[in-house]
N, C-alpha and C positions, 0 to 999 in steps of 0.2 A: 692372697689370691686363692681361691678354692676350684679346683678342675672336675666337673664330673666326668667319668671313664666309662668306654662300653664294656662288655663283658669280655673281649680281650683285651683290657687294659690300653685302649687308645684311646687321647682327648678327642672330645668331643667338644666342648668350649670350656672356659675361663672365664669368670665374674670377678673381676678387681673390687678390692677394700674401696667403700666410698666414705666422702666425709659425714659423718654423725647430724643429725640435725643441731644439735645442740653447738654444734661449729657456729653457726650464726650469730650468737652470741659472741663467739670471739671475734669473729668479720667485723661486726659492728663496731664493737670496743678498740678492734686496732684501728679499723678506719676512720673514725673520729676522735681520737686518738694521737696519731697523726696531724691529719688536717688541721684538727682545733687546737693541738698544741703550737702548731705553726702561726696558727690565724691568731690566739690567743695572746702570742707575745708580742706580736706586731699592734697588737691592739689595746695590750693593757701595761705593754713595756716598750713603747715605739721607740723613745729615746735610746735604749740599749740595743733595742735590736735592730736598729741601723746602726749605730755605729760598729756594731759587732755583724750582721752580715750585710749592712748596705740598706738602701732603699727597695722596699718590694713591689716587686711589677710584673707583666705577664712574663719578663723575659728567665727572670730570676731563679736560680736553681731550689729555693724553696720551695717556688710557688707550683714549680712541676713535679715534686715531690710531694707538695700537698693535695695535686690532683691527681697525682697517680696514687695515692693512699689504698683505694677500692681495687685497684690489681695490687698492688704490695702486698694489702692483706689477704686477697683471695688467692695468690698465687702460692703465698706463703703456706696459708693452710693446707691446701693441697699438696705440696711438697713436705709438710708434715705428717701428711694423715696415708698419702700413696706412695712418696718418696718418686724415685725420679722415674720409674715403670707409672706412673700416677699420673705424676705431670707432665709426661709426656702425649698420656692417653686424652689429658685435660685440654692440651694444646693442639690435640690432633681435630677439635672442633672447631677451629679455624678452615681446615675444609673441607666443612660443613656446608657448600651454596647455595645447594636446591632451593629455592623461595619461590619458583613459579612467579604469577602475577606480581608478587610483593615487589620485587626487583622494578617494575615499571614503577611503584606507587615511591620507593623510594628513590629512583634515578632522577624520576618525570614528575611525579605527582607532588614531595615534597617541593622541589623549588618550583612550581607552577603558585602553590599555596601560598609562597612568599611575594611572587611576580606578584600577584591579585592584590593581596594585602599593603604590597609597595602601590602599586597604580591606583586605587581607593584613598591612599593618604596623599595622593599627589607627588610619589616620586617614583623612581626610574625601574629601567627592567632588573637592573645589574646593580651592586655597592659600587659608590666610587671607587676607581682604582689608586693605589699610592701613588703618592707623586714618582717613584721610581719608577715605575711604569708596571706591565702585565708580568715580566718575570717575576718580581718581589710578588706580586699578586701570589702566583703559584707558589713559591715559597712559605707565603704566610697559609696558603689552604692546606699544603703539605706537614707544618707546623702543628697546625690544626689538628689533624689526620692522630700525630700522637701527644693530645693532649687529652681532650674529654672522652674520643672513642678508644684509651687505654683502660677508663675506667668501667667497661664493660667485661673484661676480665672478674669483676668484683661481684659489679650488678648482676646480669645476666649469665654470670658465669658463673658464681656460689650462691648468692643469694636467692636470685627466682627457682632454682631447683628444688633448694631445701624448703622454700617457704609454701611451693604446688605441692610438696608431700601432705601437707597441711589444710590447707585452704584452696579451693579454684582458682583459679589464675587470675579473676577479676580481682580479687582480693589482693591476691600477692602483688598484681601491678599495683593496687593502689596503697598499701604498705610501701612498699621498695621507693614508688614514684613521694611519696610523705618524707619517708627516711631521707630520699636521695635528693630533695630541695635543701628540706631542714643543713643535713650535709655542708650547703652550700653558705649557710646563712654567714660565717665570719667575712667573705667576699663581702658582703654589703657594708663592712664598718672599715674598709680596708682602702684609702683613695692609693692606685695607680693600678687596679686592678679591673676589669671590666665590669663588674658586679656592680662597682660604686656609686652607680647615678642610676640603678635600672629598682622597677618595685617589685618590694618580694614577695608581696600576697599575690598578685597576677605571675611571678615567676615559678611561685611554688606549685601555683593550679598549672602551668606549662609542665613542672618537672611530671607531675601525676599523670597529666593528660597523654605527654608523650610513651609514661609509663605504661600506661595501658594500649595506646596504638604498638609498641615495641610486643608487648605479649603474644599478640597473636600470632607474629613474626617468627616470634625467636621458637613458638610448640612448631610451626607448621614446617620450619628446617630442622627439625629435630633437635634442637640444642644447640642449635649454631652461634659461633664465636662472632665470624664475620659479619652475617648479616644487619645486628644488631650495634658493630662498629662503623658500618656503612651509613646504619639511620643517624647515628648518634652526629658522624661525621658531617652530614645532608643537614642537623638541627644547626649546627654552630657552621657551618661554613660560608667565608665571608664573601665570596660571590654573590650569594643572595643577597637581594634588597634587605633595608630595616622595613617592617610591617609590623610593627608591636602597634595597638595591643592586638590588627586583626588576626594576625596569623597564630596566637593564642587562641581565638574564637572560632577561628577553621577548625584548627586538629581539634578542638575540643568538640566541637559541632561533627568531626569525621568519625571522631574516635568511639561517639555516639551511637552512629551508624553502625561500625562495624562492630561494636558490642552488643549491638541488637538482632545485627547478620550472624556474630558467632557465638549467639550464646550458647548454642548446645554445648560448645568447645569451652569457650570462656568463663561457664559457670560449672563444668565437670569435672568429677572425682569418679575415677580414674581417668587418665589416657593422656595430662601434659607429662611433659619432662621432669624427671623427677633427683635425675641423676649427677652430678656433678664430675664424675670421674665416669665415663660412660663403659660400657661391657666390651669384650671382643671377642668375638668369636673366633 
């Protein structure tokens, strides 16, 4: 930490150590890593690795281990590189809320996107509920809650920082959003897993699509944690109808829109977030 002083020797602010661009590289490599070490055994040594940790399935303590990979390694390098004043300051963009309109678009506007997409293919407002009834329901959205929007610790929490130093934000979403299908691809070779019956040339164009609707999100709260686990949380949550492929065609068709609405934003250098360990005054 470096303090500038006035001429009586009183702080004035504090600029915390931030992570190196060059961190990204280690993100990546531990994050898949991880993940494909996990997915890779399951898939290229099935036999062993059930009998050694079982059959793998959503419930399975690997499989949340291998989707938490993106916060593992992005919490980890920050707790390297600022130590616990670091990640404390990294964790304090959790609340981060202000998003103005956004909060409607992802409270209201995302599951509206789904409702359409359901009612076009001919089915309902809502997913069927479990035969347990609306409790388990809540259980499984809460479940939800920390599984994919954990991984926005990683995403939107090391990686779009360091990569806006770099490139416009247009860019960086569609980087991250690229990386962060690819990510996913051992799920499709894995049955008891959600991925294993779904397509992953139209999944990948979703992870991007939603990549770049997330962007503009994440500059206009200034770096915000939550925001971003809120969308994430709105993408996977099982209340919403299935609408594949249209509600791929919405966001892609919205996301359009408002890259066209922000380009000043989404294609400049300077003025997104750049920071990963943010300043304090």
């Amino acid at each position: 930490m470096t303090t500038t002083l006035t001429q009586t020797g009183t702080a004035i602010s504090a600029t915390r150590t931030d992570l190196p661009s060059h961190a990204l590289i280690f993100y990546v490599a531990i994050t898949f890593a991880i993940t494909w070490g996990i997915g890779g055994t399951f898939i290229f040594l099935p036999e062993w690795a059930e009998a050694t940790f079982g059959q793998l399935s959503g419930l399975h303590p690997l499989y949340f281990l291998a989707t938490w990979a993106p916060a593992i390694a992005g919490i980890g390098l920050v707790f390297a590189y600022g130590g616990i004043s670091g990640l404390g300051a990294f964790l304090s963009r959790l609340t981060l809320w202000r998003g103005g309109l956004w909060w409607l678009f992802i409270l209201l506007g995302m599951p509206l996107l789904y409702v359409i997409g359901s009612l076009i293919k001919g089915g309902g407002l809502i997913a069927d509920l479990p035969e347990e009834g609306l409790g388990v329901a809540f259980l499984i959205a809460g479940l939800m809650f920390f599984l994919g929007p954990i991984e926005e610790f990683g995403w939107r929490g090391v990686a779009q920082p360091i990569l806006q130093r770099h490139v416009p934000p247009f860019w960086a979403a569609i980087i991250i959003g690229t990386v962060w299908g690819v990510w996913h691809l051992p799920g499709f070779y894995l049955a008891g897993v959600i991925y294993a019956d779904w397509n992953f040339p139209l999944f990948l164009l979703g992870c991007v699509t939603l990549a770049v609707l997330v962007t503009p999100i994440f500059n206009a709260s200034k770096g915000s944690l939550l925001l971003p686990m809120m969308f994430h949380w709105q993408a996977i949550m099982p209340f919403w109808p299935d609408a594949q492929p249209w509600d791929t065609w919405f966001f892609l068709g919205l996301a359009a829109v408002i890259v066209w609405l922000k380009r000043d934003t989404m294609f400049a250098r300077p003025g997104p977030v750049t920071r990963v360990i943010p300043e304090r005054v």
